[in-house]
N, CA, C and O atoms as CSV, one atom per row, in Angstrom:
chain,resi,resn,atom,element,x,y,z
A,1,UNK,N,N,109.911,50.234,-128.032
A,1,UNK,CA,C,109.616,51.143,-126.953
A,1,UNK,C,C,110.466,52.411,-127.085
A,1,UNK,O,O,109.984,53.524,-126.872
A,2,UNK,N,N,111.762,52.215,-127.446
A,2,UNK,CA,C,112.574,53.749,-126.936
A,2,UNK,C,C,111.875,54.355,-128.779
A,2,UNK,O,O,111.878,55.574,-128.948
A,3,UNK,N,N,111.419,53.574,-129.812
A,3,UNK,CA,C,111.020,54.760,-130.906
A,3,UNK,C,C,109.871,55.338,-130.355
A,3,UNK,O,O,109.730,56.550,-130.518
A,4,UNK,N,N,109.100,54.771,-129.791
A,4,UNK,CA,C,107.471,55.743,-128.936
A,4,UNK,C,C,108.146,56.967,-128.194
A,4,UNK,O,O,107.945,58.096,-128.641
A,5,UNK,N,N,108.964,56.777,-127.040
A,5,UNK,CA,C,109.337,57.226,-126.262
A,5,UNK,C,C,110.015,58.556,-126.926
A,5,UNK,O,O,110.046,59.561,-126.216
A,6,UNK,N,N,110.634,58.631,-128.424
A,6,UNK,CA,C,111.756,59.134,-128.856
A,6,UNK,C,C,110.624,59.988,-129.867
A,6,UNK,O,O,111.000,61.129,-130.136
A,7,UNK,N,N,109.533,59.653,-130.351
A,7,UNK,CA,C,108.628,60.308,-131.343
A,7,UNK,C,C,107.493,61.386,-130.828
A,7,UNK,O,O,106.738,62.220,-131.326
A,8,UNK,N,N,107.898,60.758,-129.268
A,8,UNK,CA,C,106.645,61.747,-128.082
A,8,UNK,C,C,107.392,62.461,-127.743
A,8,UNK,O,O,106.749,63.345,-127.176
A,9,UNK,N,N,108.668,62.751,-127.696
A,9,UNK,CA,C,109.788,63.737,-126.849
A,9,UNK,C,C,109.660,64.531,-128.499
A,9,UNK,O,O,109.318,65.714,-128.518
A,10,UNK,N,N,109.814,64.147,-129.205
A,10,UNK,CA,C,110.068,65.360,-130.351
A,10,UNK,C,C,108.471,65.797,-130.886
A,10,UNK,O,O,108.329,66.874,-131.464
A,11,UNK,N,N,107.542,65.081,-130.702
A,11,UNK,CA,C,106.376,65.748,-130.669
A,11,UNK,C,C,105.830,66.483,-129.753
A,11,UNK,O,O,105.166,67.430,-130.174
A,12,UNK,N,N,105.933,66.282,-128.135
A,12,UNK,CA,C,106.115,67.086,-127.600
A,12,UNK,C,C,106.941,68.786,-127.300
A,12,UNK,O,O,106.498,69.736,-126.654
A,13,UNK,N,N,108.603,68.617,-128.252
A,13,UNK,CA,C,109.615,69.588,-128.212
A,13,UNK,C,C,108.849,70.320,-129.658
A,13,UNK,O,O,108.542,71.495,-129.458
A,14,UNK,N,N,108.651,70.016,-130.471
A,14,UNK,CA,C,107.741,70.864,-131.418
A,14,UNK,C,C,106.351,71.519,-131.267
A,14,UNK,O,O,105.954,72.323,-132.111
A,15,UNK,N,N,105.692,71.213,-130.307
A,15,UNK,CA,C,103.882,71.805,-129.586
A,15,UNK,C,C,104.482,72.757,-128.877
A,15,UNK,O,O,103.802,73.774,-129.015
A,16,UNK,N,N,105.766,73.047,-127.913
A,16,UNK,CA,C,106.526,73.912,-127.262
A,16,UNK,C,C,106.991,74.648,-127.848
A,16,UNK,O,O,106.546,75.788,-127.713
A,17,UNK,N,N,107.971,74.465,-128.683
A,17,UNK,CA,C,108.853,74.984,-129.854
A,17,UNK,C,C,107.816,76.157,-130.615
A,17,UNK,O,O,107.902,77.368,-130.819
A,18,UNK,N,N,106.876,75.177,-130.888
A,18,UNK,CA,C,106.125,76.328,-132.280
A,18,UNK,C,C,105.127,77.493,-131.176
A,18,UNK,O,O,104.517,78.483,-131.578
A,19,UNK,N,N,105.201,77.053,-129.889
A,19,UNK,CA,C,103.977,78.292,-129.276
A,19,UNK,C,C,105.493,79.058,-128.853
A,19,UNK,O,O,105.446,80.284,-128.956
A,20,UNK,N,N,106.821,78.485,-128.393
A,20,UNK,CA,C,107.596,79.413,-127.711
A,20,UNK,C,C,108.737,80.580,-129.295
A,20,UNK,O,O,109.582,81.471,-129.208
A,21,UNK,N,N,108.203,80.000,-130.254
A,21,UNK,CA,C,108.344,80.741,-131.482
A,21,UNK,C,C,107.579,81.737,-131.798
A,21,UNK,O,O,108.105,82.605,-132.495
A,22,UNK,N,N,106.264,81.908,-131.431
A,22,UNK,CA,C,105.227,82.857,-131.621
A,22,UNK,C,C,105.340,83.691,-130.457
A,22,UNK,O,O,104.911,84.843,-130.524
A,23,UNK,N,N,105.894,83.232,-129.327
A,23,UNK,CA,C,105.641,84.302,-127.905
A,23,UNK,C,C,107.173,85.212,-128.546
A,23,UNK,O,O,107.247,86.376,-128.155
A,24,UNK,N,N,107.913,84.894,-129.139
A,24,UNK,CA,C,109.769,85.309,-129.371
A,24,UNK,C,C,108.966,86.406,-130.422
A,24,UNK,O,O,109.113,87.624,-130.316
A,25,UNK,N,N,108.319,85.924,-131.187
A,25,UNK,CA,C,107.964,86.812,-132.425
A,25,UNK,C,C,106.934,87.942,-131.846
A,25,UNK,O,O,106.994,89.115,-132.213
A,26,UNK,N,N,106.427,87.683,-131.342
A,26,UNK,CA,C,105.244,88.365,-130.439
A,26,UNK,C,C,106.063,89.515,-129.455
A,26,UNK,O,O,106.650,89.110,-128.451
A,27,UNK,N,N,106.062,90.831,-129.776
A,27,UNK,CA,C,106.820,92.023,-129.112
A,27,UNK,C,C,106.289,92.235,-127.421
A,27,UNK,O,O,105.652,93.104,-126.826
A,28,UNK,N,N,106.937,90.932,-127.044
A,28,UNK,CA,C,106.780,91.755,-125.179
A,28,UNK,C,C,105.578,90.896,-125.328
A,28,UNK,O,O,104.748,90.649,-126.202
A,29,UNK,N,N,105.961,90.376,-123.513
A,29,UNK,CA,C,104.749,89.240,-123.323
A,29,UNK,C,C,103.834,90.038,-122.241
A,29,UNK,O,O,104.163,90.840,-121.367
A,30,UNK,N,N,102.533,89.513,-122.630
A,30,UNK,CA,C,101.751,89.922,-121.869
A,30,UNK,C,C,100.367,89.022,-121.033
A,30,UNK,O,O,99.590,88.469,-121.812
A,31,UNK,N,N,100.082,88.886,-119.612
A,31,UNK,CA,C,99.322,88.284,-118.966
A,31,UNK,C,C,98.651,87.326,-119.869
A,31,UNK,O,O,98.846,86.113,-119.794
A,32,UNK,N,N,97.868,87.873,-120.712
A,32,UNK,CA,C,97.384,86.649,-121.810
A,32,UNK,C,C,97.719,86.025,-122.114
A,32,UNK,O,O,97.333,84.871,-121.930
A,33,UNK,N,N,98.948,86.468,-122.987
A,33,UNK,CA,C,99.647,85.463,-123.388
A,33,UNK,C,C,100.394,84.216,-122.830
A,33,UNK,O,O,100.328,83.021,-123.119
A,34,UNK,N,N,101.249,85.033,-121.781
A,34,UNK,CA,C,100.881,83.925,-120.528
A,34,UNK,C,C,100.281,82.840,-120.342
A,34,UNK,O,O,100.738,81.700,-120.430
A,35,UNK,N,N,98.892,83.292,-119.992
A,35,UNK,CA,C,97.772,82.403,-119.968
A,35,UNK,C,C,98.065,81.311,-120.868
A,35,UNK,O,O,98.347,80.137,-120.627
A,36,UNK,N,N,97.930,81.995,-122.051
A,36,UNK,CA,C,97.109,81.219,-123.366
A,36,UNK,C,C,98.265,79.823,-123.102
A,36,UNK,O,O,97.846,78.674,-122.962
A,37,UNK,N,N,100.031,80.252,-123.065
A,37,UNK,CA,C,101.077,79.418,-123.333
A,37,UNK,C,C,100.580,78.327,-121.989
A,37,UNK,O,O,100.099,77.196,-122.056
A,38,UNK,N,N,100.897,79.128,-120.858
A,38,UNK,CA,C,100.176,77.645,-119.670
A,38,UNK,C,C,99.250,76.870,-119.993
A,38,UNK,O,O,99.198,75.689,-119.648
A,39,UNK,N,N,98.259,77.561,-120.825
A,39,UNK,CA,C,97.325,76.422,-121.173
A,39,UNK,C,C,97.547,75.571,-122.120
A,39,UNK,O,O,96.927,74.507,-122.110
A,40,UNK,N,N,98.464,75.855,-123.122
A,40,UNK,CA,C,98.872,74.956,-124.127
A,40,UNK,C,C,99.375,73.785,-123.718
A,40,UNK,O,O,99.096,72.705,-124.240
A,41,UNK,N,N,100.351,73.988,-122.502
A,41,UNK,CA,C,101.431,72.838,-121.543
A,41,UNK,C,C,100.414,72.393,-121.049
A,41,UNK,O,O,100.417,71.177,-121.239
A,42,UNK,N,N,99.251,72.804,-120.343
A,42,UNK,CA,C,98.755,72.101,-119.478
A,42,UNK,C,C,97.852,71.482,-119.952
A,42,UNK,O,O,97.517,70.487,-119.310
A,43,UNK,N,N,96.982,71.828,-121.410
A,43,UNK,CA,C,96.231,70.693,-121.874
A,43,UNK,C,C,96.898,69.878,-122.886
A,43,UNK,O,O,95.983,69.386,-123.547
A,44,UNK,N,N,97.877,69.532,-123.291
A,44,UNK,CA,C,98.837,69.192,-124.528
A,44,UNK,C,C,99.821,68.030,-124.146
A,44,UNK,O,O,99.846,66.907,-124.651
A,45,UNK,N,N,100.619,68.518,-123.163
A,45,UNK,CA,C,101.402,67.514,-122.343
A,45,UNK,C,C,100.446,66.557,-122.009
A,45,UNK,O,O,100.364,65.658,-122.845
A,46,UNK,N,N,99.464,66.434,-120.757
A,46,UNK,CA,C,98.978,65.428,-120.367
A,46,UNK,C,C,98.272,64.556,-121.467
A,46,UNK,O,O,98.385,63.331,-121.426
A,47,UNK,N,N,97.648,65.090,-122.310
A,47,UNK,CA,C,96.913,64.242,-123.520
A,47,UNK,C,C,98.367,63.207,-124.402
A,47,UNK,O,O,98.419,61.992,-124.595
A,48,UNK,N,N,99.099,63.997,-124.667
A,48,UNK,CA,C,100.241,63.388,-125.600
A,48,UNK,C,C,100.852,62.280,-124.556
A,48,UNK,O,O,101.230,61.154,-124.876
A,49,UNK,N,N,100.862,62.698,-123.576
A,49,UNK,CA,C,101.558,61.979,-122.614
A,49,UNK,C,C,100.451,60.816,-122.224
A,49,UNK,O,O,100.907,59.718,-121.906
A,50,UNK,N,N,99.016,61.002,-122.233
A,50,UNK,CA,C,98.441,59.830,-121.785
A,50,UNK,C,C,97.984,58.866,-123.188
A,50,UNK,O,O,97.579,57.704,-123.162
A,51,UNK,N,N,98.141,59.544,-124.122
A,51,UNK,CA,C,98.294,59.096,-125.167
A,51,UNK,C,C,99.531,57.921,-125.331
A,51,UNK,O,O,99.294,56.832,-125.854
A,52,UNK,N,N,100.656,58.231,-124.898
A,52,UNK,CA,C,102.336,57.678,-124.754
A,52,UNK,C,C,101.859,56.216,-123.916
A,52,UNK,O,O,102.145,55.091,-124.327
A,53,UNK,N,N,101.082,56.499,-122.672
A,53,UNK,CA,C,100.584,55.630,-121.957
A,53,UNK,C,C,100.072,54.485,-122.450
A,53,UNK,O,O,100.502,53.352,-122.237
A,54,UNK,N,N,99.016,54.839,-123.207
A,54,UNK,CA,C,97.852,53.936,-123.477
A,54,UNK,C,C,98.571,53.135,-124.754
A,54,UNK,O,O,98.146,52.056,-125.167
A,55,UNK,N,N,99.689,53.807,-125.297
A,55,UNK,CA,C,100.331,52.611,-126.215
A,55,UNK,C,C,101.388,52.085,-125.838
A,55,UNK,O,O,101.743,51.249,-126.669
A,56,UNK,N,N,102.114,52.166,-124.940
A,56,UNK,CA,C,102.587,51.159,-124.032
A,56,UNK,C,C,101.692,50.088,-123.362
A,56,UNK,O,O,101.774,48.861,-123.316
A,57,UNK,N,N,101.119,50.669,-123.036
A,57,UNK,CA,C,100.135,49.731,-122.403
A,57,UNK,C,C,99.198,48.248,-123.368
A,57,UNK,O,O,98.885,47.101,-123.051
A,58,UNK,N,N,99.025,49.136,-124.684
A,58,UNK,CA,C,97.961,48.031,-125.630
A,58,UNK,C,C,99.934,47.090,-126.095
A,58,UNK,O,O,100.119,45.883,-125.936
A,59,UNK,N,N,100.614,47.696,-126.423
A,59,UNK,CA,C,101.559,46.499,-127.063
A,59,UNK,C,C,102.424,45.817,-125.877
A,59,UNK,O,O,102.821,44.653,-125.935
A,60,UNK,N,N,102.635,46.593,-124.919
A,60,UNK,CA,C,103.336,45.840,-123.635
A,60,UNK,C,C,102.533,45.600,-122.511
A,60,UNK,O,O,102.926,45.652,-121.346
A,61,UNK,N,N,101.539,45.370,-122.842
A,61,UNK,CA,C,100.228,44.524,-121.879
A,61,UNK,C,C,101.295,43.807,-120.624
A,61,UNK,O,O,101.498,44.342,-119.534
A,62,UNK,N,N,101.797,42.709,-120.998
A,62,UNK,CA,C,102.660,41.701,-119.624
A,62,UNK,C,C,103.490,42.929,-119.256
A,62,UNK,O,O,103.984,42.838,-118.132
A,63,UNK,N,N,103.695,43.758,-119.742
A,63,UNK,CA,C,105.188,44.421,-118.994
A,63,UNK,C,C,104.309,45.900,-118.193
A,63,UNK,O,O,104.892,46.544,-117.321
A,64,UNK,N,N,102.971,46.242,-118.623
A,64,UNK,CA,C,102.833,47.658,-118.114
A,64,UNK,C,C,102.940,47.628,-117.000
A,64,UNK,O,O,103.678,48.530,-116.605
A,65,UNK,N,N,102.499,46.918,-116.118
A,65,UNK,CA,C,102.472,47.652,-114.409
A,65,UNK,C,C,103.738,47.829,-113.852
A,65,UNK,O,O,104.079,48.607,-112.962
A,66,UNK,N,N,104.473,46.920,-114.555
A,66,UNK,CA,C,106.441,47.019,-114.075
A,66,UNK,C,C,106.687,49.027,-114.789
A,66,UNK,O,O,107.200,50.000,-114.236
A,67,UNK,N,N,106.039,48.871,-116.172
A,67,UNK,CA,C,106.673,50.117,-116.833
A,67,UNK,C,C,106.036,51.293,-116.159
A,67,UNK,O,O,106.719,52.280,-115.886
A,68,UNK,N,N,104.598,51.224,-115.843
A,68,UNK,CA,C,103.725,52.456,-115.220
A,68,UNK,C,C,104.484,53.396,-114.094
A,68,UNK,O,O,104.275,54.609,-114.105
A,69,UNK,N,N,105.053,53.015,-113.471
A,69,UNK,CA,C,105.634,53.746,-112.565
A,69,UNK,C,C,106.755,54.388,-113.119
A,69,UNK,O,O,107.010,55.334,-112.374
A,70,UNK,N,N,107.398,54.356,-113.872
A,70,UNK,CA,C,108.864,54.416,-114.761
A,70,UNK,C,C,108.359,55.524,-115.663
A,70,UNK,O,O,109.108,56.471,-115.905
A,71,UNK,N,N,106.943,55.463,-116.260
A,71,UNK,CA,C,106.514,56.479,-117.515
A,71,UNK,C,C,106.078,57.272,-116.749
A,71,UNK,O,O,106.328,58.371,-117.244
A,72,UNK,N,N,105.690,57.370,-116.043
A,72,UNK,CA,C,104.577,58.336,-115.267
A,72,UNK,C,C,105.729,59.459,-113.871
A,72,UNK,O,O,105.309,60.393,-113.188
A,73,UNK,N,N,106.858,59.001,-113.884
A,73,UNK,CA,C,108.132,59.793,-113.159
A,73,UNK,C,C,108.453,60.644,-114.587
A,73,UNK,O,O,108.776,61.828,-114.680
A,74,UNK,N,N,108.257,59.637,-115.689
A,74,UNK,CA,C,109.112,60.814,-116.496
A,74,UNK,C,C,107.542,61.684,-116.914
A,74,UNK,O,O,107.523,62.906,-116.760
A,75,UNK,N,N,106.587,61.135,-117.310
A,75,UNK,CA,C,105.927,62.345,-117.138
A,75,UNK,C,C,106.013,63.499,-115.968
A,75,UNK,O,O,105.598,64.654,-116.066
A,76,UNK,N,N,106.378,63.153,-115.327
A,76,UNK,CA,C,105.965,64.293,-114.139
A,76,UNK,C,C,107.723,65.386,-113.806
A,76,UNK,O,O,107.808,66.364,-113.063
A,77,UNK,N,N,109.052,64.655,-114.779
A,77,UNK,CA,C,109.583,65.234,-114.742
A,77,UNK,C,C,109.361,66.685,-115.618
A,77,UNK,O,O,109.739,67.824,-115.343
A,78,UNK,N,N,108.437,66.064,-117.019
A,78,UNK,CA,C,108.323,67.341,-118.232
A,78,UNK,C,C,107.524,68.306,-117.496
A,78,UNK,O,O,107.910,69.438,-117.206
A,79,UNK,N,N,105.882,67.579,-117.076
A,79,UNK,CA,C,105.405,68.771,-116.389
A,79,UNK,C,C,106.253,69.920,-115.538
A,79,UNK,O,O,106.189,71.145,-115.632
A,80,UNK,N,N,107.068,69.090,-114.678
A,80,UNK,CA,C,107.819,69.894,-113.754
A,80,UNK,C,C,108.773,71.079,-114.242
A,80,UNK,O,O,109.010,72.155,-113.693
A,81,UNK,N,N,109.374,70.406,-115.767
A,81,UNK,CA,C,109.946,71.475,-116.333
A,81,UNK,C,C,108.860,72.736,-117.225
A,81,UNK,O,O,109.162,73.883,-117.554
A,82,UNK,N,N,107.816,72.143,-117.386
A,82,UNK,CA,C,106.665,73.112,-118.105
A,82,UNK,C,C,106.651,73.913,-116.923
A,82,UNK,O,O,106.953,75.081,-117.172
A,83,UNK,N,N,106.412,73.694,-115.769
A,83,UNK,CA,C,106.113,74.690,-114.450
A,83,UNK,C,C,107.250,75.268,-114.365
A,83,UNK,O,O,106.967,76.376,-113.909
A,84,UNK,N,N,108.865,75.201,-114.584
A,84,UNK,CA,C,109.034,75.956,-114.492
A,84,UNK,C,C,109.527,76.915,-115.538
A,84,UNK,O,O,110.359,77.776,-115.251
A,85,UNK,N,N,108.936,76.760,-116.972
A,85,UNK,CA,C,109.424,77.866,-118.012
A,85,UNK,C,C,108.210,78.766,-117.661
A,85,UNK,O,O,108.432,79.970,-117.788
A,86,UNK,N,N,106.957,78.410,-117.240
A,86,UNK,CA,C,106.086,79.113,-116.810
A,86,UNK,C,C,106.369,80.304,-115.959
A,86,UNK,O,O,106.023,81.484,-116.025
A,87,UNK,N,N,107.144,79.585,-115.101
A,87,UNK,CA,C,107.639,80.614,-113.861
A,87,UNK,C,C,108.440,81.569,-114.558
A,87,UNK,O,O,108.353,82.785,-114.389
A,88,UNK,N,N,109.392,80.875,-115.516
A,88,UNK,CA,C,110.618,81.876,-116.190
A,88,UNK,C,C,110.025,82.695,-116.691
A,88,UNK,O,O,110.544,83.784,-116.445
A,89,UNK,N,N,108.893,82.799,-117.494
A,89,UNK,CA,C,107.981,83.540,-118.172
A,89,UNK,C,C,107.540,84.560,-117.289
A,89,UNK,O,O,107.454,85.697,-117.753
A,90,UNK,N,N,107.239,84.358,-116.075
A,90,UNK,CA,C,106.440,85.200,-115.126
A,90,UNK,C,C,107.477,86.109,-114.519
A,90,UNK,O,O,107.429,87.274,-114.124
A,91,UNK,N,N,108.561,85.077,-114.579
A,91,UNK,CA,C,108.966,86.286,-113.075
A,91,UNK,C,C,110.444,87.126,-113.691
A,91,UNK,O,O,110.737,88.318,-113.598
A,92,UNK,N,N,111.199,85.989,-114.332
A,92,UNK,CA,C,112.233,86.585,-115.334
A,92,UNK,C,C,111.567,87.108,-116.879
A,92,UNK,O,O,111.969,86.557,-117.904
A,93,UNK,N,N,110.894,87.820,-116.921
A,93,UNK,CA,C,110.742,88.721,-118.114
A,93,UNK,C,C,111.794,89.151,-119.170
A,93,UNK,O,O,111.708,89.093,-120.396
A,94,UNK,N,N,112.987,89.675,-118.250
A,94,UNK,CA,C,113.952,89.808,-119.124
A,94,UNK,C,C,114.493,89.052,-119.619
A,94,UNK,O,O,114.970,89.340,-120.716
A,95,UNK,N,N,114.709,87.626,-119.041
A,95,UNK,CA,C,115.392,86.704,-119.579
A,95,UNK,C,C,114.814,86.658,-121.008
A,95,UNK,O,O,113.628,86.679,-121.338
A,96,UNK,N,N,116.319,86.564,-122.066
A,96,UNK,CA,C,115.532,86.185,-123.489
A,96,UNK,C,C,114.963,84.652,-123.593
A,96,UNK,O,O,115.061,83.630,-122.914
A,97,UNK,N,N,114.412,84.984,-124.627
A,97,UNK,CA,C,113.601,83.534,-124.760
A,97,UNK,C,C,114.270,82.552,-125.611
A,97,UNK,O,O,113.795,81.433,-125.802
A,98,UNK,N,N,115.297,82.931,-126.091
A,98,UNK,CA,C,116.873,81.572,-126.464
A,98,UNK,C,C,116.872,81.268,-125.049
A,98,UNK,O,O,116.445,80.126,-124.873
A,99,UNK,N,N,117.140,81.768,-124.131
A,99,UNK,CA,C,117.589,80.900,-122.809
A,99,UNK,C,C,116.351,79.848,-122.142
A,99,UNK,O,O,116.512,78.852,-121.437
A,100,UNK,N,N,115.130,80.438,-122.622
A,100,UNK,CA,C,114.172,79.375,-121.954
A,100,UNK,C,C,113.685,78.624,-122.976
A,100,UNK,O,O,112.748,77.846,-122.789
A,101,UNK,N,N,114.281,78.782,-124.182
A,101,UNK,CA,C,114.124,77.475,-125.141
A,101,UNK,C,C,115.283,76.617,-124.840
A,101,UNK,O,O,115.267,75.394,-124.979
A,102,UNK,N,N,116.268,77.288,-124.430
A,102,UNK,CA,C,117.006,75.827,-123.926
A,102,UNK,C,C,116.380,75.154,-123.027
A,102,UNK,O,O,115.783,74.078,-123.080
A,103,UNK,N,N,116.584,75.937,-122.137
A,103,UNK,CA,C,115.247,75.045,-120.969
A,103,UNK,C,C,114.653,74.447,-121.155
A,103,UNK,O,O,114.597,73.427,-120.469
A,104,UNK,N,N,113.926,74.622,-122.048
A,104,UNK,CA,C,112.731,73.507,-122.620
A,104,UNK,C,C,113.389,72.439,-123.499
A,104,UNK,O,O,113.116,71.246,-123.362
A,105,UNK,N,N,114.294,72.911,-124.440
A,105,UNK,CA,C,115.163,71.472,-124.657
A,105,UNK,C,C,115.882,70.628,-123.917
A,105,UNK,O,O,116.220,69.537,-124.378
A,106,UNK,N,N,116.163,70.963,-122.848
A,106,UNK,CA,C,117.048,69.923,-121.829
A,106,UNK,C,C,115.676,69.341,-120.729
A,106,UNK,O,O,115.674,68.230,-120.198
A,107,UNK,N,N,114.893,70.086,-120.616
A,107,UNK,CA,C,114.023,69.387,-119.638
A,107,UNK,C,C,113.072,68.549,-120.322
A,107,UNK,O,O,112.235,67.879,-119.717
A,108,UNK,N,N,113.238,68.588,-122.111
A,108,UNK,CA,C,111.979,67.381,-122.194
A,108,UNK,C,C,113.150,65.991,-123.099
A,108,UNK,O,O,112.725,64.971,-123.640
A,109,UNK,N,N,114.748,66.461,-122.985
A,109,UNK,CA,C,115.808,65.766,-123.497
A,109,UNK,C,C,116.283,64.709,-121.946
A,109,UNK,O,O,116.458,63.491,-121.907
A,110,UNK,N,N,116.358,65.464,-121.104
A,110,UNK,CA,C,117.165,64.509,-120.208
A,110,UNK,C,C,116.491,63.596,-119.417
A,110,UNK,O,O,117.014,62.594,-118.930
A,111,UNK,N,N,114.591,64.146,-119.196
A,111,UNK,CA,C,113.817,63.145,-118.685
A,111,UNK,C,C,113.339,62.115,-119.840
A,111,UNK,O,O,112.459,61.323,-119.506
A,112,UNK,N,N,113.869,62.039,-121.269
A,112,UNK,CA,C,113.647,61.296,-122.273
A,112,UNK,C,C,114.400,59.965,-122.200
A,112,UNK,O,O,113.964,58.814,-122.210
A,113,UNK,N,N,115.948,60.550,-122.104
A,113,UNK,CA,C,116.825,60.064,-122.056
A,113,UNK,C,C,117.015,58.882,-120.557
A,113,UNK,O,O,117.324,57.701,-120.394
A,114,UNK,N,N,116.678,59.877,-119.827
A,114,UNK,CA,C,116.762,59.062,-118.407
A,114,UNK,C,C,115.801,57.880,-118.553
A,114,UNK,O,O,116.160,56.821,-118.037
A,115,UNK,N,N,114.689,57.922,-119.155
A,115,UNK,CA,C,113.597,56.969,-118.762
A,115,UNK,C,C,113.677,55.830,-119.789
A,115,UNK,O,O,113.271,54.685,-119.589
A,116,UNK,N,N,114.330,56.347,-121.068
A,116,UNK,CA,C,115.223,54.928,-121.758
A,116,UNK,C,C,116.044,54.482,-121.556
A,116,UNK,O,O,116.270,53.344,-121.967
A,117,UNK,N,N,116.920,55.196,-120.794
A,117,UNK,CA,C,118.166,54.381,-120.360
A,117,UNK,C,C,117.382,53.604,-119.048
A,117,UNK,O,O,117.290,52.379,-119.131
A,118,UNK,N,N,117.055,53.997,-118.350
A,118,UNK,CA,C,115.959,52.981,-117.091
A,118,UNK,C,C,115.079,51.837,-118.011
A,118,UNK,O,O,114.979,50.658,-117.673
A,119,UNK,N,N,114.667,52.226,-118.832
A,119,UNK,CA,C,113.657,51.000,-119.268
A,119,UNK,C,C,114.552,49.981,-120.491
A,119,UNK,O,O,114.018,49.003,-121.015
A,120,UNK,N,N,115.581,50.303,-120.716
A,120,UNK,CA,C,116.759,49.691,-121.378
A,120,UNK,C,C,117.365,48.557,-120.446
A,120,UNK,O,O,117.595,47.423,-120.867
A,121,UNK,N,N,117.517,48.816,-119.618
A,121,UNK,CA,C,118.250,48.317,-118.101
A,121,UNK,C,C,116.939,47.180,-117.491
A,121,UNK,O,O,116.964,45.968,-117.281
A,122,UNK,N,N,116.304,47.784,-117.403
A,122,UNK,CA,C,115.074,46.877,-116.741
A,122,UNK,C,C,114.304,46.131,-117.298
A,122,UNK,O,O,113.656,45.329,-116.625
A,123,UNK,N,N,114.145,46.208,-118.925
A,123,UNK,CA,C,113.383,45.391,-120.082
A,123,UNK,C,C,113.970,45.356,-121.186
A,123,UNK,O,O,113.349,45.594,-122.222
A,124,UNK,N,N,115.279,45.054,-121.183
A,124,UNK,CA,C,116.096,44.869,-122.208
A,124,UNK,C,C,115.484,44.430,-123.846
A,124,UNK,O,O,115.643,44.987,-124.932
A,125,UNK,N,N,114.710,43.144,-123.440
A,125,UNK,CA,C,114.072,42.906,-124.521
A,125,UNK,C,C,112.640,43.677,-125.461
A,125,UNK,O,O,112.250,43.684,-126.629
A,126,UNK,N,N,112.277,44.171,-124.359
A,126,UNK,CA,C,110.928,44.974,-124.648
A,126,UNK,C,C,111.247,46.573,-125.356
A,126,UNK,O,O,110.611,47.102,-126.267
A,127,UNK,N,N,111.995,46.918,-124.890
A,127,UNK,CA,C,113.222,47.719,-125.425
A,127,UNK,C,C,113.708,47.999,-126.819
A,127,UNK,O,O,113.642,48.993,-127.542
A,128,UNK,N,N,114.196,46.846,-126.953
A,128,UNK,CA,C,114.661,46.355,-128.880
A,128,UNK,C,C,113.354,46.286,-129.537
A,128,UNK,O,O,113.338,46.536,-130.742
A,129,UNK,N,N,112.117,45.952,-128.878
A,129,UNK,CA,C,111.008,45.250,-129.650
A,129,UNK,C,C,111.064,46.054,-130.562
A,129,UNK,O,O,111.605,47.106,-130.221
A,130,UNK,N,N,110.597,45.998,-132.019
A,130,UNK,CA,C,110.299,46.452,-132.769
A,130,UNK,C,C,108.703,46.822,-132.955
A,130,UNK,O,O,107.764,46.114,-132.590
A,131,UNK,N,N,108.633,47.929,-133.521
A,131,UNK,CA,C,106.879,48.660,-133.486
A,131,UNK,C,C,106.713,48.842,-134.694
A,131,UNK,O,O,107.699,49.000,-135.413
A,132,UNK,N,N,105.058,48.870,-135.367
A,132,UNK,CA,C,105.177,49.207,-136.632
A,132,UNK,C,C,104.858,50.991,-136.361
A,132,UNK,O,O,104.155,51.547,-135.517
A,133,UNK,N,N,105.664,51.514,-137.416
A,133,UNK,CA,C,105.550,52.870,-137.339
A,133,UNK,C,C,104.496,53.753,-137.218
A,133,UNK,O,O,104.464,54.902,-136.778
A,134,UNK,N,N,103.233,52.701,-137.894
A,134,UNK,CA,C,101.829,54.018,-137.861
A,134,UNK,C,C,101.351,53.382,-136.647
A,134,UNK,O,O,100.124,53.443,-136.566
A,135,UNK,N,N,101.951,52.756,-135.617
A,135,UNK,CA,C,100.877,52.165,-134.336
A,135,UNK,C,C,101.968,53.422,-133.267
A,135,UNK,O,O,101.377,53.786,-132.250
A,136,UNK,N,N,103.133,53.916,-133.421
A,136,UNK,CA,C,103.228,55.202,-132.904
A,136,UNK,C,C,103.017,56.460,-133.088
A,136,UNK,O,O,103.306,57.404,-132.353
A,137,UNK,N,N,102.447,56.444,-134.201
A,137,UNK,CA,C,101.876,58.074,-134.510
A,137,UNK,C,C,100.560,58.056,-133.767
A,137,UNK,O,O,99.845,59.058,-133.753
């Protein structure tokens, strides 16, 4: 469980990474672009993330309804941080965009972190399980 958990946080921090690399390279942001980046978070996250779901769910069948509530807080912590680099984007303009790539590294690092250390604690064994590697890609 924490390698799923740990392969969706860095696949997720790279779909961010590589659009918030092109907006840095990209001279001065503009409404579109905007756009285009919200839409990346907003159709990208939920798929990867319900994606994250549905394989918890096929290998920890006995354990999902305990885990569902536990994955689905930390989903809603990333969104929450996608809403607000969005905002940073909108309303702090000046802010450089090193500062809201940190942002985006701590908000998809500490709701990662938090939700393995919670599911470490609460399913100790399910936890250690071992996965074969191409059933998390």
């Amino acid at each position: 469980m924490k390698k799923i958990i740990s392969i969706k946080t860095i696949q997720l921090l790279v779909i961010d990474g590589i659009m918030l690399a092109f907006l840095t390279f990209k001279e001065g942001l503009t409404w579109d672009w905007i756009l285009i980046y919200s839409g990346w978070l907003i159709f990208f996250h939920p798929v990867l993330l319900t994606y994250l779901s549905n394989q918890l769910c096929d290998h920890f069948s006995h354990l999902y309804s305990q885990i569902r509530p536990k994955f689905w807080r930390f989903a809603l912590q990333i969104l929450l941080c996608d809403i607000l680099i969005i905002l940073s984007l909108v309303f702090l303009s000046g802010v450089p965009l090193f500062l809201q790539g940190s942002l985006l590294i701590l908000g998809h690092l500490i709701p990662s972190y938090r939700i393995c250390q919670s599911l470490k604690r609460d399913f100790p064994k399910a936890y250690q399980e071992p996965m074969p590697f191409w059933s998390m890609l």
